[in-house]
RODO-2510 file (C-alpha; in nm, 4 decimals, decimal comma):
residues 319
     n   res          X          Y          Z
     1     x    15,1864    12,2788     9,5394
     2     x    14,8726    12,4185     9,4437
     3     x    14,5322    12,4266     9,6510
     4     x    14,2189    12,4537     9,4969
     5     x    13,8754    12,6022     9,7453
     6     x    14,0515    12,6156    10,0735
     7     x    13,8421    12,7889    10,3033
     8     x    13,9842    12,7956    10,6304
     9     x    13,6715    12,8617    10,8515
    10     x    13,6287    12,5491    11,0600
    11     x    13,3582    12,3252    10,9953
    12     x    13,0583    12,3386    11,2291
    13     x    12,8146    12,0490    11,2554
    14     x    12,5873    12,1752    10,9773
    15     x    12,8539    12,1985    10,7061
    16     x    12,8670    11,9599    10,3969
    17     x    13,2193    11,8046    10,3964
    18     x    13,3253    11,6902    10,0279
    19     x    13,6050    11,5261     9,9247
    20     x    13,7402    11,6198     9,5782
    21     x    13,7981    11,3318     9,3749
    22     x    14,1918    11,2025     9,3006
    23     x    14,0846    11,1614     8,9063
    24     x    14,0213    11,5768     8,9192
    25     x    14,3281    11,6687     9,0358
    26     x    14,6394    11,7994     8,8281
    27     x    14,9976    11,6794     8,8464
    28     x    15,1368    11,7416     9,1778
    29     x    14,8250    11,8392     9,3792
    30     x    14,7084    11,6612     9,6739
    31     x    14,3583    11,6132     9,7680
    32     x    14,1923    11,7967    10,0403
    33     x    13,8839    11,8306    10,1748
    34     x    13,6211    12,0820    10,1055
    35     x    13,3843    12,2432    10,3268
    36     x    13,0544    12,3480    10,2275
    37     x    12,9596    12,6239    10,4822
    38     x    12,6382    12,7081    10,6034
    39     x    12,4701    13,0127    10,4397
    40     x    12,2249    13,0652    10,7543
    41     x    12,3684    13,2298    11,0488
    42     x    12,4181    13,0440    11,3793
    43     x    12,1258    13,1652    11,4759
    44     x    11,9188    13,0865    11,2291
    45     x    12,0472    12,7195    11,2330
    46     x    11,9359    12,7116    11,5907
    47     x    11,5823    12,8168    11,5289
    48     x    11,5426    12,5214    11,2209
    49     x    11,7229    12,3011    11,4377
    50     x    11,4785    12,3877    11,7499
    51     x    11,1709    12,3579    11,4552
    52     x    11,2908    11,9878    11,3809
    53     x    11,2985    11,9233    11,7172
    54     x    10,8678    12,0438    11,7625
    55     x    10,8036    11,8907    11,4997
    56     x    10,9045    11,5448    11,5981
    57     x    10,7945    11,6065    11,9132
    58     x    10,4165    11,6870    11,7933
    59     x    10,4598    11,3837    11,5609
    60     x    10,5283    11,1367    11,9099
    61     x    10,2439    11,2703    12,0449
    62     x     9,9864    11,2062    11,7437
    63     x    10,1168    10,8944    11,7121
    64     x    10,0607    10,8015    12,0784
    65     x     9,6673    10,9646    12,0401
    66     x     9,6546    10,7639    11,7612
    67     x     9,6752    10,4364    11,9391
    68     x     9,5092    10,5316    12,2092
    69     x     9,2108    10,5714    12,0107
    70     x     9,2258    10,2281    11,8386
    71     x     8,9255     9,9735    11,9635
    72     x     9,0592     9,7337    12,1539
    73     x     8,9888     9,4273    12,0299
    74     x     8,7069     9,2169    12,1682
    75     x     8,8013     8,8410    12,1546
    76     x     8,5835     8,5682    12,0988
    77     x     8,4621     8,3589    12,3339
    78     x     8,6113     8,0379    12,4319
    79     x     8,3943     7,7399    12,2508
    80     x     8,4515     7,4090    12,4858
    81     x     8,3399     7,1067    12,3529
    82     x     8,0928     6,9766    12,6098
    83     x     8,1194     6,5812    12,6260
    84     x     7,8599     6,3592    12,5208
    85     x     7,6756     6,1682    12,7896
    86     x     7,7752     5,7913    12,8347
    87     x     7,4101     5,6771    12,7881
    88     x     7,5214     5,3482    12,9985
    89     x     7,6378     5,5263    13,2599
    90     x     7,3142     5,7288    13,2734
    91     x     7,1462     5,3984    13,2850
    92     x     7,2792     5,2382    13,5602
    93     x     7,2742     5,5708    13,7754
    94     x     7,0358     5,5494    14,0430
    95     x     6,7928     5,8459    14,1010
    96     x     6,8216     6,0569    14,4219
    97     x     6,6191     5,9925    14,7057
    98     x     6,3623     6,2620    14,7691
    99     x     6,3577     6,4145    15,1110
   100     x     6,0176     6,3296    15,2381
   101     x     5,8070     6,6479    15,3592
   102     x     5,7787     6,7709    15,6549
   103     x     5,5140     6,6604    15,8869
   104     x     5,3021     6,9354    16,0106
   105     x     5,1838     6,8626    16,3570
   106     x     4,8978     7,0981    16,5138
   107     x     4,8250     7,1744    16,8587
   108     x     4,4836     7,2909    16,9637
   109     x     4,4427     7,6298    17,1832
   110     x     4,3201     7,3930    17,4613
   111     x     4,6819     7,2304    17,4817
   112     x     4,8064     7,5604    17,5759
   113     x     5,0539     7,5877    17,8297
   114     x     5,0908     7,1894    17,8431
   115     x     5,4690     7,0407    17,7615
   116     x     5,4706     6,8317    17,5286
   117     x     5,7918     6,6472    17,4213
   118     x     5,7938     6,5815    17,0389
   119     x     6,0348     6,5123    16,7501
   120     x     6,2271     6,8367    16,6439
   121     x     6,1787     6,6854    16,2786
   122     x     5,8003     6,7608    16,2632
   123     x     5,6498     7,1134    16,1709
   124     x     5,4533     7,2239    16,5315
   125     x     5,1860     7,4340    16,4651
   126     x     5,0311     7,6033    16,7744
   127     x     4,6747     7,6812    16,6552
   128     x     4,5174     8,0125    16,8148
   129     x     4,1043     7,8514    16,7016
   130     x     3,9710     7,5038    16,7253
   131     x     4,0905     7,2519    16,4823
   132     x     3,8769     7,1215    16,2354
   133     x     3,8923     6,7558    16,0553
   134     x     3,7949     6,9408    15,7153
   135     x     4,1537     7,1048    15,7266
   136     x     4,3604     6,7364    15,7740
   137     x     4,5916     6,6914    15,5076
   138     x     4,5423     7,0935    15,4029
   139     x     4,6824     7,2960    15,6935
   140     x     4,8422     6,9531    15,8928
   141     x     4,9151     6,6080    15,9188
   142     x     4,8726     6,5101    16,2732
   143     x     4,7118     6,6943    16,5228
   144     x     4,6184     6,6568    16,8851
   145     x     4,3464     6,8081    17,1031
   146     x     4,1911     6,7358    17,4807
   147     x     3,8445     6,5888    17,5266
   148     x     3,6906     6,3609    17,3337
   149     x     3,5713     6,4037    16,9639
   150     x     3,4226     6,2227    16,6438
   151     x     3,6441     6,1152    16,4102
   152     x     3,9489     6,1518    16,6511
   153     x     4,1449     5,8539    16,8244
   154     x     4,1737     5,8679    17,1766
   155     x     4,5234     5,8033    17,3274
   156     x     4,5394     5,5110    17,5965
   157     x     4,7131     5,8009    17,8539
   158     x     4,5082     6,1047    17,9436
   159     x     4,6528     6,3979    18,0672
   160     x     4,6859     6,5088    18,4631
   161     x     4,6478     6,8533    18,5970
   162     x     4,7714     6,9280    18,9765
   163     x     4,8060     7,2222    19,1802
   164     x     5,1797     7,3090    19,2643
   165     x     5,1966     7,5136    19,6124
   166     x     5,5285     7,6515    19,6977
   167     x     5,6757     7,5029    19,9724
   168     x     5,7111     7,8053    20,2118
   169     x     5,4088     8,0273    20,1019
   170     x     5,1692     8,1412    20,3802
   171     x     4,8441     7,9275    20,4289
   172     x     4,8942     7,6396    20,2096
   173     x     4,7361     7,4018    20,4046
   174     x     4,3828     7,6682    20,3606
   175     x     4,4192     7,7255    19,9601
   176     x     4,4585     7,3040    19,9533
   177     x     4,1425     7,2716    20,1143
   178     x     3,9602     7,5360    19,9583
   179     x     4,0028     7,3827    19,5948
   180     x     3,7038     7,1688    19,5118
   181     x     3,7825     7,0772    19,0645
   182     x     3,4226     6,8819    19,1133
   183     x     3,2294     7,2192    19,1473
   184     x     3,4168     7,4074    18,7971
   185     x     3,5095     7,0778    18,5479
   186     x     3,1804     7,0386    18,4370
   187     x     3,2604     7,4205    18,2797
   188     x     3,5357     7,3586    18,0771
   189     x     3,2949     7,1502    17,7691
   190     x     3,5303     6,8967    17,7504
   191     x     3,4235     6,5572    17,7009
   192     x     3,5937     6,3193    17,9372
   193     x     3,7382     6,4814    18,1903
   194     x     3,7035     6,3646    18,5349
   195     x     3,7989     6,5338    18,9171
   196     x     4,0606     6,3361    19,1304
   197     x     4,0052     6,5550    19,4126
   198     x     3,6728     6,7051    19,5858
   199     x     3,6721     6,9595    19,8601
   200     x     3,5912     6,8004    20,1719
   201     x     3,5748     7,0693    20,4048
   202     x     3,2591     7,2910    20,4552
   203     x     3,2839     7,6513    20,3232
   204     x     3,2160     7,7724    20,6628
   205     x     3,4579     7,5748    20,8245
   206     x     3,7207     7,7105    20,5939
   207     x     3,5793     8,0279    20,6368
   208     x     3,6363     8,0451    20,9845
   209     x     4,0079     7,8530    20,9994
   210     x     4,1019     8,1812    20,8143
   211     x     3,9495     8,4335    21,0758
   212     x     4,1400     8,2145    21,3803
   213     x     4,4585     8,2505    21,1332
   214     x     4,4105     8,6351    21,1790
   215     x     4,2598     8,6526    20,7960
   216     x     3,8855     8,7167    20,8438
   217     x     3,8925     8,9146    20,5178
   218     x     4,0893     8,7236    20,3155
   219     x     4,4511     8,7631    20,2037
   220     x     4,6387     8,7352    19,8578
   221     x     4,8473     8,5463    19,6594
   222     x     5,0659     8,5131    19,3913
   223     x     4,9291     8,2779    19,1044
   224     x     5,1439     8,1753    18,8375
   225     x     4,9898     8,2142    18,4603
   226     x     5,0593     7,9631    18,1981
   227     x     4,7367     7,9618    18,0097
   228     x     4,6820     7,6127    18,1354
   229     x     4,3234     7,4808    18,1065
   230     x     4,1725     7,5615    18,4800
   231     x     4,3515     7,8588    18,6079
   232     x     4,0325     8,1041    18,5264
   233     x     3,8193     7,8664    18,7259
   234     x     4,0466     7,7491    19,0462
   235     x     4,0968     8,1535    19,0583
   236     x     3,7319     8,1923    19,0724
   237     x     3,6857     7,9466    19,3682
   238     x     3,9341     8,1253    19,5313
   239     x     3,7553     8,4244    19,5545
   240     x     3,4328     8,3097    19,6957
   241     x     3,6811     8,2251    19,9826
   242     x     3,8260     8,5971    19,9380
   243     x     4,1320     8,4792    19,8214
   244     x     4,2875     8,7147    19,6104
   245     x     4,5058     8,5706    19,3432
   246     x     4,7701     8,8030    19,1724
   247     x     4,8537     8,7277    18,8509
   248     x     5,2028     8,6540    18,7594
   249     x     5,2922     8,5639    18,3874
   250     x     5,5220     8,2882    18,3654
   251     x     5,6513     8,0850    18,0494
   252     x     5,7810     7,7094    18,0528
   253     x     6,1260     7,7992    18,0621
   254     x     6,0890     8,0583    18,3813
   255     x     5,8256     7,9044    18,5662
   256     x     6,0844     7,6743    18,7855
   257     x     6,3203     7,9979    18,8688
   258     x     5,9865     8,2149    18,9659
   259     x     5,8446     7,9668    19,2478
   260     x     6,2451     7,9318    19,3635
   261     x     6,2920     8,2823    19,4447
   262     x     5,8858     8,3294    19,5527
   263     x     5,7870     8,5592    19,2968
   264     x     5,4807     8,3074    19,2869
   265     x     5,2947     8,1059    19,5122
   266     x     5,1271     7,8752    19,3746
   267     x     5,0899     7,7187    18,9778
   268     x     4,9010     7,4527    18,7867
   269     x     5,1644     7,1853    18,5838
   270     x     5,0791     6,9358    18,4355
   271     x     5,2519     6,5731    18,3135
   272     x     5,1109     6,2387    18,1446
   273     x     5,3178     5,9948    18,3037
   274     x     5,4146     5,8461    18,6611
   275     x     5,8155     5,9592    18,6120
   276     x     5,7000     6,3334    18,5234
   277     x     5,5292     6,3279    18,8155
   278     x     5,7651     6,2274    19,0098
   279     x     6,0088     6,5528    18,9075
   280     x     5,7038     6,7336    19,1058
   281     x     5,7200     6,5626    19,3550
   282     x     6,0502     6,5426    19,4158
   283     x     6,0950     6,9409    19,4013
   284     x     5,8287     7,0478    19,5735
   285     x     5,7116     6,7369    19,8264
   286     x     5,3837     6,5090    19,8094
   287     x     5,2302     6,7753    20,0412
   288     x     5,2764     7,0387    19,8148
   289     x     5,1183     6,8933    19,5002
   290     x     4,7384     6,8326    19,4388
   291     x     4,6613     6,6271    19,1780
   292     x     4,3003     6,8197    19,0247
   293     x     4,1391     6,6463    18,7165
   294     x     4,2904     6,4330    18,4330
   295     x     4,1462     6,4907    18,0730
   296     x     4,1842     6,2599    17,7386
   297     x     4,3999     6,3564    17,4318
   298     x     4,2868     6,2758    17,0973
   299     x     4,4617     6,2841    16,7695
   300     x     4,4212     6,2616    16,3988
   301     x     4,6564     6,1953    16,1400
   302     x     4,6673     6,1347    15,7336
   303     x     4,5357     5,8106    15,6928
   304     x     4,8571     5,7643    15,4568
   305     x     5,0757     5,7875    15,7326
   306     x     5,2035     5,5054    15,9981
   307     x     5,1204     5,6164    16,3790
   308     x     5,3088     5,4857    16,6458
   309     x     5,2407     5,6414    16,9901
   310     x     5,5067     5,8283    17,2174
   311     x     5,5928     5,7657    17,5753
   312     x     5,3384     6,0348    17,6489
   313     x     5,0692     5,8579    17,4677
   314     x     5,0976     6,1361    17,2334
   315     x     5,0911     6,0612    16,8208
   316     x     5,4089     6,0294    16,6507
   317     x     5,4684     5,9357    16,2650
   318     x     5,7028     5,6423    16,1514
   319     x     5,9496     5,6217    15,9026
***
């Protein structure tokens, strides 16, 4: 048997492995295999093999810059049809009500101090000057004021000013008598207003009530402030009798807690009906509260408006 190119050095992965045709071979020979070794050295097949593999791998990683790089793709924005308005339906829809504005209701300075019990719905407006009619319908819509005045309505209740003594302050029975409103109203310049109570005890006797009471020279009190119209003046009075008056600033919401615990003595309130008065009365006693003066409230409102009056006698709008 005859071989032809047998080469007996193993094949390694990088040889060529060829098979010699049957057709090529003589009479008797069988066919083997023929290797087609490597002419580089194993180590030079390692360094092209290790040069393939770079290669690739810088190829992978300009590919993946590549796409990195690519714009993405903005897309367009959605177009939705909007549907066409059912022109019957519009027709027979009935408009919205329009929330009516809301109605600005001024208080003049002289009001100051006085409670007055209105609608949370309306706009107050304390004024710090005197109202003027020019400004209706500009800076308000209904306003009130005390005293009389042209071109203002005059409500059917005046307002009542007492004197509120605390029940256990020293010489109340001597600051009741020495409170005269007839001698200080007239100073106010308020039209209308009229005394309900008039000192009818002599200066001197008053005078001399407070030397037998061991006060010759006078003594002091503690006087509530509101800013209620005829604290400056019953103060004044008091002094010609050398009654010192302290004063103690109180609000509407502390005034009730201050004559409790006798941080004050004495206070002027005020109410425009029978029941109010009767609150007074009932916390302090009959003997303890002197009614002083009453004095009118007028108002003024849009002539476009409907005016209804309040339990107070005080202006309110309807509906």
């Amino acid at each position: 048997m005859k071989l032809k190119m047998i080469n007996l050095i193993p094949p390694t992965p990088t040889d060529t492995i060829y098979r010699v045709p049957t057709a090529s071979l003589e009479k008797g020979e069988k066919s083997i295999d023929m290797v087609y070794k490597s002419p580089l050295s194993k180590l030079e097949r390692g360094l092209r093999g290790e040069v393939k593999k770079r290669i690739l791998h810088l190829l992978f990683v300009l590919c993946l810059f590549m796409t990195a790089c690519e714009g993405q793709a903005t897309p367009f924005p959605a177009q939705i049809a909007s549907p066409t308005p059912d022109e019957s339906v519009i027709a027979n829809t009935p408009a919205s009500a329009t929330q009516a504005p809301t109605i600005r209701y001024a208080i003049d300075p002289s009001l100051t101090g006085i409670f007055i019990n209105e609608d949370d719905s309306y706009q107050i407006i304390p004024m710090t000057t005197p109202l003027l009619t020019t400004d209706l319908g500009i800076s308000y819509d209904v306003a009130i004021r005390l005293g009389d005045a042209d071109g203002w309505l005059r409500s059917p209740m005046p307002l009542t000013i007492g004197l509120l003594l605390r029940p256990s302050a020293d010489f109340v029975d001597i600051l009741w008598r020495a409170t005269d409103p007839t001698t200080f109203i007239d100073g106010f310049g308020i039209n209308g207003v009229l005394a309900l109570h008039d000192g009818t005890t002599p200066y001197t006797v008053v005078r001399t009530d407070m030397a037998n009471l061991g006060k010759p020279d006078g003594f002091t009190v503690n006087m509530g402030i509101l800013g209620i119209i005829g604290e400056n003046a019953l103060r004044a009075q008091f002094g010609t009798f050398f009654i010192e008056t302290r004063s103690i600033p109180i609000s509407l919401d502390n005034r009730l807690i201050a004559l409790q615990t006798g941080e004050i003595d004495l206070m002027l309130v005020s109410w425009f009906t029978d029941s109010e008065k009767s609150e007074w009365v009932a916390l302090v006693g009959e003997e303890n509260l002197l009614p002083l003066f009453t004095v009118p409230i007028s108002y003024i409102a849009r002539p476009d408006l409907t005016i209804s009056l309040s339990p107070q006698g005080l202006p309110q709008v309807d509906d």
